[in-house]
BAFI-3210 file (N, C-alpha, C; in Angstrom, 3 decimals, decimal comma, padded with zeros to 6 digits):
// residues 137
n [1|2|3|4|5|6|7|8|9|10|11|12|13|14|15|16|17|18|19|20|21|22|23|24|25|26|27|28|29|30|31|32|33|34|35|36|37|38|39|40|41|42|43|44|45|46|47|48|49|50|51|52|53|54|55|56|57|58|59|60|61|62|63|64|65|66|67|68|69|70|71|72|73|74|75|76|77|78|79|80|81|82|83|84|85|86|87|88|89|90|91|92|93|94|95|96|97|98|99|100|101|102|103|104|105|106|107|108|109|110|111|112|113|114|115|116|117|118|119|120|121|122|123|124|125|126|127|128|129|130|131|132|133|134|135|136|137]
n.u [051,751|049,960|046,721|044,456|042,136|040,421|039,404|037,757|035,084|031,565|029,287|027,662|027,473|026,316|023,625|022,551|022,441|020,165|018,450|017,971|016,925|014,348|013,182|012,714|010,741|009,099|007,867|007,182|004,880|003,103|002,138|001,091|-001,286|-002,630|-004,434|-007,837|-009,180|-011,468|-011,509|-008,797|-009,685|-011,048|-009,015|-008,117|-010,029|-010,546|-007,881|-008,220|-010,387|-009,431|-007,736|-009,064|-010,164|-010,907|-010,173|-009,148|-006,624|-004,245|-002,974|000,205|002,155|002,207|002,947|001,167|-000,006|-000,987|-003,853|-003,468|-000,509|-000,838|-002,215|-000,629|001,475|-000,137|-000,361|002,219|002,546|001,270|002,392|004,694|003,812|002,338|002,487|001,361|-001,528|-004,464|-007,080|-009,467|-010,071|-007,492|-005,983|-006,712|-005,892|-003,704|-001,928|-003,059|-004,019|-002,243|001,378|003,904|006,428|005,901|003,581|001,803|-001,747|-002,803|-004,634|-007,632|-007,827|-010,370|-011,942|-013,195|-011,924|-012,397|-010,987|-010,851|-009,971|-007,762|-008,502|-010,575|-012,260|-011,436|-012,734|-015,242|-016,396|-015,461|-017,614|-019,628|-019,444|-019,932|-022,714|-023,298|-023,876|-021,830|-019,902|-020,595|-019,328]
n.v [-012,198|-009,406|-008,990|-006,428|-005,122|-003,009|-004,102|-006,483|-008,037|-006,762|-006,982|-009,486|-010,375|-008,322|-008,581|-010,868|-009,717|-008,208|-009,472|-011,370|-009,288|-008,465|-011,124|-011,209|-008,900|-009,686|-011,883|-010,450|-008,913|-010,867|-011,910|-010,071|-009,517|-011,226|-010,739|-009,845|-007,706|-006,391|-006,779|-005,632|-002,825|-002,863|-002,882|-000,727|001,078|001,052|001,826|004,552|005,492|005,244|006,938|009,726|009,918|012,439|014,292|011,906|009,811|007,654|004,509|003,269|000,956|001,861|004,695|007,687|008,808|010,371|010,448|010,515|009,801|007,537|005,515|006,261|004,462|002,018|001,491|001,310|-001,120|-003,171|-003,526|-004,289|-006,575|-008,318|-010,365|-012,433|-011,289|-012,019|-011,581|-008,505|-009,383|-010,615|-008,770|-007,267|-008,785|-009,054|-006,751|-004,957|-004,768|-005,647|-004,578|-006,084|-006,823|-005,838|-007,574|-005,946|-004,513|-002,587|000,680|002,841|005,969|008,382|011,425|011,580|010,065|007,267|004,356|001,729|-001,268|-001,716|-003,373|-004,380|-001,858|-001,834|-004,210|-003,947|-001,823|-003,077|-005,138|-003,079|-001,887|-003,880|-004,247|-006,053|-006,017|-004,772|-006,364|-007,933|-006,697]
n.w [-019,808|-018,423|-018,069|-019,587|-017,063|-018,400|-020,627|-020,200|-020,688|-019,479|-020,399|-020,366|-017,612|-016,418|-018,143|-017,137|-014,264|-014,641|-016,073|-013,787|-012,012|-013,821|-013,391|-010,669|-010,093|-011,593|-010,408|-008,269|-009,045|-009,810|-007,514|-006,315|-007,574|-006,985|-005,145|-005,189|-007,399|-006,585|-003,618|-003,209|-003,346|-001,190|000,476|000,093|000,647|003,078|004,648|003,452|005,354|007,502|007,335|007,044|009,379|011,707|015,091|016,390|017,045|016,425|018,259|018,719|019,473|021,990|021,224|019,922|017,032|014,621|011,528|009,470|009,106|010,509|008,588|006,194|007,746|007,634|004,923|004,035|005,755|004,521|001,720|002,327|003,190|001,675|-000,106|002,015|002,090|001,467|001,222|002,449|005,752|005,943|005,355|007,612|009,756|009,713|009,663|010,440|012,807|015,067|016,426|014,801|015,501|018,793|019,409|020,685|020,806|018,252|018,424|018,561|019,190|020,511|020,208|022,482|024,323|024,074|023,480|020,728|019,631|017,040|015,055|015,484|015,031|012,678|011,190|011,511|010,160|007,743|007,494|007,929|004,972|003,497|003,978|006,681|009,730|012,781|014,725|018,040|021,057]
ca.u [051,319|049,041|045,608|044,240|041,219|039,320|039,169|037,097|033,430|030,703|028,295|026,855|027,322|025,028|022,556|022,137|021,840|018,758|016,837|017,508|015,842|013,182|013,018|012,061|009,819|007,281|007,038|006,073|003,580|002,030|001,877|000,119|-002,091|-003,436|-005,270|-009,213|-009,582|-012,436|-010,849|-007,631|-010,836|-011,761|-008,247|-007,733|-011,264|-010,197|-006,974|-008,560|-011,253|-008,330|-006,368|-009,701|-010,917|-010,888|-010,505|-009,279|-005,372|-003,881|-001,894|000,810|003,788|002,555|003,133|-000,046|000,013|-002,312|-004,726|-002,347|000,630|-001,439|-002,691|000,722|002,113|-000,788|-000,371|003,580|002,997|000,829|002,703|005,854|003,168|001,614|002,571|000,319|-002,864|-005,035|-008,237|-009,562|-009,864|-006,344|-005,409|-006,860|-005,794|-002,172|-001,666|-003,872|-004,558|-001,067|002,652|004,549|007,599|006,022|003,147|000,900|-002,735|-002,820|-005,942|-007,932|-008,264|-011,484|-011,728|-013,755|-011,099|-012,535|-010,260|-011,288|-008,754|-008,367|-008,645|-012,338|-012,914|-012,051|-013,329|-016,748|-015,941|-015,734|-018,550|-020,588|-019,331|-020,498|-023,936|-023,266|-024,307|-020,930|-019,648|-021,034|-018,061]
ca.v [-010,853|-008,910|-008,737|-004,991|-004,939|-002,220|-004,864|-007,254|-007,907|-006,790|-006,962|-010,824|-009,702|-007,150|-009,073|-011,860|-009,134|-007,495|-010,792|-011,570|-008,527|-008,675|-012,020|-011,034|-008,295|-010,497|-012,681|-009,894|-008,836|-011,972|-012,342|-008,663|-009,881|-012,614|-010,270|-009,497|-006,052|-005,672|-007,023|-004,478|-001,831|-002,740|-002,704|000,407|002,129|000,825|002,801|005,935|005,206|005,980|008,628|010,777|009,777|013,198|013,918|010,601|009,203|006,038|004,024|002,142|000,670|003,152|006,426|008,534|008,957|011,038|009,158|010,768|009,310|005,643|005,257|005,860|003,255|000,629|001,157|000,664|-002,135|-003,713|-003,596|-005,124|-008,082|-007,898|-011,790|-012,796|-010,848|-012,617|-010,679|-007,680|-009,938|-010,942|-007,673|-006,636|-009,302|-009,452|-005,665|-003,763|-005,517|-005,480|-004,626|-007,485|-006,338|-006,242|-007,903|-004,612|-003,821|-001,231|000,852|003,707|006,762|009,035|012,671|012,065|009,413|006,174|004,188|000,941|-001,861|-001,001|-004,060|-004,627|-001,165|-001,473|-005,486|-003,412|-001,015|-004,147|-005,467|-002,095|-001,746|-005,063|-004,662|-006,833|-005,844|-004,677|-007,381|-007,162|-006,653]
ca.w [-020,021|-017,639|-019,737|-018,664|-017,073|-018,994|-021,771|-019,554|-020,995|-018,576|-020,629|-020,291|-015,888|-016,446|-018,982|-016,168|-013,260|-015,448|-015,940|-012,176|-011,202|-014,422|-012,653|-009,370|-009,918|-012,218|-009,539|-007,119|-009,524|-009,886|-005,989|-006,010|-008,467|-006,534|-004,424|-006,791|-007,469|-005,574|-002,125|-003,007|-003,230|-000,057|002,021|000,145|001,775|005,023|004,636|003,579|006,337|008,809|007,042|007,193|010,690|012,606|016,115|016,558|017,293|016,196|018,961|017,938|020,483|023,433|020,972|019,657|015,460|013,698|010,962|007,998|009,785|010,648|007,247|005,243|008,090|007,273|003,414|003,970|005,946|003,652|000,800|003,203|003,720|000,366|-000,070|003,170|002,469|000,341|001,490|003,200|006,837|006,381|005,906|009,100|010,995|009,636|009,081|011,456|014,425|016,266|016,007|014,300|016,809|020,095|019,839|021,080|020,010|017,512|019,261|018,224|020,277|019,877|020,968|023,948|025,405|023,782|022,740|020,168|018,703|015,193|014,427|015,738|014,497|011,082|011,032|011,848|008,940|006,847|007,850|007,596|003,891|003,072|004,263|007,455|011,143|013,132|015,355|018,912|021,588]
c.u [050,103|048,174|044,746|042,558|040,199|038,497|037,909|035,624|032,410|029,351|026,885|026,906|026,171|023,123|022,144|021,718|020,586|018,345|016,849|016,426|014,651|012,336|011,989|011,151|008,831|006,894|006,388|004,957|002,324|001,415|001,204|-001,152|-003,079|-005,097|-006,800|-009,302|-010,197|-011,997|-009,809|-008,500|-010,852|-010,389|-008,002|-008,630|-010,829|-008,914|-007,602|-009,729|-010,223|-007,522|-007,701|-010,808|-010,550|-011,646|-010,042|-007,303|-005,227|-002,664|-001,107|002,247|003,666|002,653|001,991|000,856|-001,263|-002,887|-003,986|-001,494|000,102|-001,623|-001,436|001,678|001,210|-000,574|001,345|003,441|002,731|001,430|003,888|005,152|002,384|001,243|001,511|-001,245|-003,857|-006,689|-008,391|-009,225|-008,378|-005,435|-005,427|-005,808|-004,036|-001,407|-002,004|-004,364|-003,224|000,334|003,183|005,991|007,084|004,608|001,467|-000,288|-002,298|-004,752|-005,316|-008,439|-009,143|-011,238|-012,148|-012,973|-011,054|-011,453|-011,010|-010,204|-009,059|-008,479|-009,656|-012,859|-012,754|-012,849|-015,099|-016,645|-016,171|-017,000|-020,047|-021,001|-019,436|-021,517|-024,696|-023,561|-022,727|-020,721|-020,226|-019,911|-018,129]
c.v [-010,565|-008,126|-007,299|-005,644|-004,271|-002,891|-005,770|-007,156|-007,918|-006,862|-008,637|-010,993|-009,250|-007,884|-010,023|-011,279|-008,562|-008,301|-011,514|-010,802|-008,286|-010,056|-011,922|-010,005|-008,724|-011,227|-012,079|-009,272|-009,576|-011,667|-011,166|-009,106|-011,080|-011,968|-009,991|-008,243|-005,521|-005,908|-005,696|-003,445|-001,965|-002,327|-001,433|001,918|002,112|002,064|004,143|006,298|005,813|006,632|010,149|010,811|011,550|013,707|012,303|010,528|007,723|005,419|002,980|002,235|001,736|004,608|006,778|009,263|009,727|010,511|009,528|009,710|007,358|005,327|004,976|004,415|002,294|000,453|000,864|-000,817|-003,357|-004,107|-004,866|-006,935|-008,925|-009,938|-012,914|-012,210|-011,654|-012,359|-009,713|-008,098|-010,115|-009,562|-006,786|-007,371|-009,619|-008,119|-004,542|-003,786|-005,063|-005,321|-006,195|-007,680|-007,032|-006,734|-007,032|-004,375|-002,851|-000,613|002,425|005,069|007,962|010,219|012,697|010,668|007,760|005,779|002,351|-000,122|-001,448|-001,842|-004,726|-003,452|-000,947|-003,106|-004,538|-002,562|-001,528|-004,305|-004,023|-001,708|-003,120|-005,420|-005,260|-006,137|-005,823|-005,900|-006,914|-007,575|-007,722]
c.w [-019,129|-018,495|-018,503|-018,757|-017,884|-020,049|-021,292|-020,001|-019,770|-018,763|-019,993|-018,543|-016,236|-017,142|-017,644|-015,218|-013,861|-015,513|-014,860|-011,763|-012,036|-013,736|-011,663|-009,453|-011,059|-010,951|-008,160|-007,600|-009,415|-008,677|-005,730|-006,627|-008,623|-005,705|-005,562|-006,550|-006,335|-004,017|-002,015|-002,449|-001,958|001,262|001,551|000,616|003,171|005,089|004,489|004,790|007,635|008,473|007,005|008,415|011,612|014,111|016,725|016,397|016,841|016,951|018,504|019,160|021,299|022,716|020,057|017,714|014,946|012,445|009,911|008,119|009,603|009,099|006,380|006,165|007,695|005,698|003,118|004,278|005,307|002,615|001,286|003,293|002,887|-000,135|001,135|003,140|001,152|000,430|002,663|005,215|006,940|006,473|007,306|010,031|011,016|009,812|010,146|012,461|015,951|015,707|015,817|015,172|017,949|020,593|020,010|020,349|019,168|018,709|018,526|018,916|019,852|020,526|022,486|024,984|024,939|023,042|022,306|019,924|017,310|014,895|014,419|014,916|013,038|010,290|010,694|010,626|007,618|006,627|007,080|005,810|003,342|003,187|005,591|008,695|011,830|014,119|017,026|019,743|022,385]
res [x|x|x|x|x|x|x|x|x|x|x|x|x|x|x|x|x|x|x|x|x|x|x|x|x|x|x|x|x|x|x|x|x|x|x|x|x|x|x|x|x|x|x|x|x|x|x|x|x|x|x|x|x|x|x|x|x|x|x|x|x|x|x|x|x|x|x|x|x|x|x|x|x|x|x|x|x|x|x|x|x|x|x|x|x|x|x|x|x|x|x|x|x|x|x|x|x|x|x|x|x|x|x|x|x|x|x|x|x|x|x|x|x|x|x|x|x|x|x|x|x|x|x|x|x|x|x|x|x|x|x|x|x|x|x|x|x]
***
């Protein structure tokens, strides 16, 4: 006899796919949760530090971004890397320094032509919001 599908229990499928994925998103909690408050605090100034830079461009792979634009890409990419940052420095230097693609400075372009690495200029940023003397070039 051909036993009809519809009958088929899906329930104890389903129960196992739900505590896979209850599964996997504790353990990306945890791994968020490694970072200390106050460090998150700090990559999350840096971010708003360059979403309200005006007058100012953010280069990324040769094409010109505006600091709205840079900012929502560093707080994407962050999150993408979220497992690797384990303080503000690593966030710079993993996150905001250079494309993970091609390699490429990230660099900061000012109104009157200057352009910075962002990843010296928000190290210095760090630095400034910590009390510390900016790095000298």
């Amino acid at each position: 006899m051909v036993e009809d599908q519809s009958e088929f229990d899906h329930e104890p499928i389903m129960r196992t796919v739900l505590l896979f994925f209850l599964a996997l998103a504790s353990v990306s909690f945890l791994q968020a949760a490694d970072l200390p408050a106050g460090d998150k605090a700090k990559i999350e100034g840096l971010i708003t530090h360059v979403q309200t830079l005006r007058n100012a461009s953010f280069i990324r792979n040769g094409k010109e971004y505006d600091s709205s634009s840079a900012a929502k890409f560093l707080r994407a990419k962050w999150e993408a890397n979220e497992e690797k940052i384990h303080s503000p420095s690593d966030f710079i230097a993993q996150v905001a320094t250079k494309s993970s693609t091609t390699g490429k400075p990230y660099l900061i372009r000012f109104k009157d032509g200057a352009e910075v690495p962002c990843g010296k200029y928000l190290t210095d940023q760090l630095r400034k919001g910590e009390g510390a003397a900016p790095a000298k070039p």
